[in-house]
N, C-alpha and C positions, 0 to 999 in steps of 0.2 A: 411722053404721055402726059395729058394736063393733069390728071388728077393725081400725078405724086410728084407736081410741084411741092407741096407742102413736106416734103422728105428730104428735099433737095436745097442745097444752100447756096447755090449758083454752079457756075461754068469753070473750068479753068479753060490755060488759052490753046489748047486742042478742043476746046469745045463738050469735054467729056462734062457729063453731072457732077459736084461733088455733094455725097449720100450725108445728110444729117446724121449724125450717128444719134444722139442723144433723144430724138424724137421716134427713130428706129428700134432704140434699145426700148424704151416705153412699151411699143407695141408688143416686142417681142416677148415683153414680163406680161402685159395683158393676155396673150395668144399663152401663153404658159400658163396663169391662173387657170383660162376658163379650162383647159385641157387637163386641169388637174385637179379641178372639180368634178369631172366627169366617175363614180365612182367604181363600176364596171367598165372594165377595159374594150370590152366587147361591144359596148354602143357606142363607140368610135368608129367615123369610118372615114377611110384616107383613100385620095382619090388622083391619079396623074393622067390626061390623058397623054402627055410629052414625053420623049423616052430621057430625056435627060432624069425628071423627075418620078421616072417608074424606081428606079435603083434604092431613088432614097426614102420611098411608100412604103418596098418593101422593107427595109431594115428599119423604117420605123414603126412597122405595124409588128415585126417580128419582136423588138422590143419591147413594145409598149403591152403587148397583146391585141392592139386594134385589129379591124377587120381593114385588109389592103382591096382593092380592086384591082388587081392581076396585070386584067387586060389594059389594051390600051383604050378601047372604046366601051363609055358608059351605056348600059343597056336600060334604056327610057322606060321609064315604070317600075325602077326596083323600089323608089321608096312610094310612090303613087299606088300603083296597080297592086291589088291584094291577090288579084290570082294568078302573078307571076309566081314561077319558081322560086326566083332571089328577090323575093317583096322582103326587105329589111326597115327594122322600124329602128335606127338610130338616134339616141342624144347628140351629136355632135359629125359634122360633116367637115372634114379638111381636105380640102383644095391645095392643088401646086401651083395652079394658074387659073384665073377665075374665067379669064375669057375661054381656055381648050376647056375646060370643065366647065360650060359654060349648064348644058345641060341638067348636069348635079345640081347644081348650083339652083336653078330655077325649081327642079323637082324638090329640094330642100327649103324653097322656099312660099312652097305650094302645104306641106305640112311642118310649118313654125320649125323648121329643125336650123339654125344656127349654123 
């Protein structure tokens, strides 16, 4: 993917990426502050549509207290539409994958939510 060239510090000779750590570890302290600014646990909201990354929404929502989204498919209008059922007004939106969450992602950024 081009856009995490800048993650990556070249090739080795299988051809694999090798991952920047140092520029990685940076994000990861950023992605922790804003996450721990948030001061109600409850306007967090953690989102997988991939089954690999359902497992770890849940036990991070169960720890954090965030809100998990369960399923595997986001229902269009929760943070939009005010006369859904699950209309949720969250501070803070986490993604496992921005492209399968791409949905959230856009509906998060239809009301300024981060």
């Amino acid at each position: 993917n081009h856009s995490m060239t800048r993650y990556t510090t070249g090739r080795n000779t299988e051809g694999i990426h090798i991952i920047n750590l140092e520029d990685t570890w940076q994000k990861i302290k950023l992605a922790a502050r804003i996450i721990v600014a948030v001061q109600n646990p409850f306007d967090v909201i953690v989102v997988s549509a991939r089954p690999y990354g359902q497992r770890a929404v849940i036990k991070f929502a169960n720890y954090t207290g965030a809100i998990s989204s369960s399923s595997s498919r986001w229902t269009p209008g929760t943070l939009t539409n005010q006369n859904t059922i699950k209309f949720q007004e969250p501070r803070l939106l986490i993604v496992t994958d921005p492209r399968a969450d791409r949905q959230a992602v856009i509906e998060a950024s239809y009301v300024n939510i981060p």
